[in-house]
Phi, psi and omega in degrees: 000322187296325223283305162308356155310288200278289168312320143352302165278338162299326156299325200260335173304284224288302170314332193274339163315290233274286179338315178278322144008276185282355143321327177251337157317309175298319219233023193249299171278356153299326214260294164004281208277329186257352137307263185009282165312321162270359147296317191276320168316287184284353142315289182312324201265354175277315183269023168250358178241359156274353179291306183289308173308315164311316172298323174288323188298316193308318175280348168253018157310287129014264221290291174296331185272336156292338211247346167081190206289148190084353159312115198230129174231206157195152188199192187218138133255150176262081173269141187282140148014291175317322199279126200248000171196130173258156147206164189232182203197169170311276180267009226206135129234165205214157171228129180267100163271135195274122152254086143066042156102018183205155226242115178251157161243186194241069185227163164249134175274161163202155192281002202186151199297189190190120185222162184123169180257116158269154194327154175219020165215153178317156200135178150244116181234168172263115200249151227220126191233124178253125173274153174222053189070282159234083182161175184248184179192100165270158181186179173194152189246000000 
């Protein structure tokens, strides 16, 4: 009787190793595929919430250089987290965004020249556009 015992119980061990056995099998790549995925989320809300800032600096870049000289506005923007470089250019600025270990960049064209610095790391800031007749004068606080 002891002896069918105890194999009983080395059978009822042994079956539940294999169940969990196969349970983290099941569930190893799942945890796995949802890390990705929430990786992949957020990569997205980031490069949608440097998208919409860059559309409010263009616009208001815009907004001043058409309205001519001495037109000054201010406004605030949100930059994520991710962005690791900023630059301003003759016509142009750009943002470097981070993924997840590989690099996007960003830029905007512009018809007129552009001079000044914009924020270059994530945060909220106030950015501040000056027209100077024929150019923009960007900055930020």
């Amino acid at each position: 009787m002891v002896k069918g015992f105890v194999s009983r119980r080395a059978q009822s061990g042994l079956e539940y190793m294999i169940i969990v056995s196969i349970a983290l099998l099941l569930v190893v790549p799942l945890i796995s595929y949802s890390r990705d995925m929430v990786g992949s989320l957020e990569d997205s809300r980031d490069t949608e919430r440097l998208v919409r800032s860059m559309d409010h600096i263009e616009s208001g870049v815009r907004r001043v250089y058409s309205r001519g000289s001495g037109t000054k506005i201010t406004f605030e923007v949100e930059l994520p987290t991710s962005v690791v470089y900023s630059e301003t250019s003759d016509n142009y600025f750009m943002y470097v965004l981070d993924k997840g270990g590989s690099e996007s960049e960003y830029y905007t064209e512009l018809d007129f020249p552009l001079q000044g610095e914009i924020p270059g790391n994530g945060g909220v800031y106030k950015v501040v556009v000056e027209s100077k007749g024929d150019y923009v004068e960007i900055s930020y606080e």
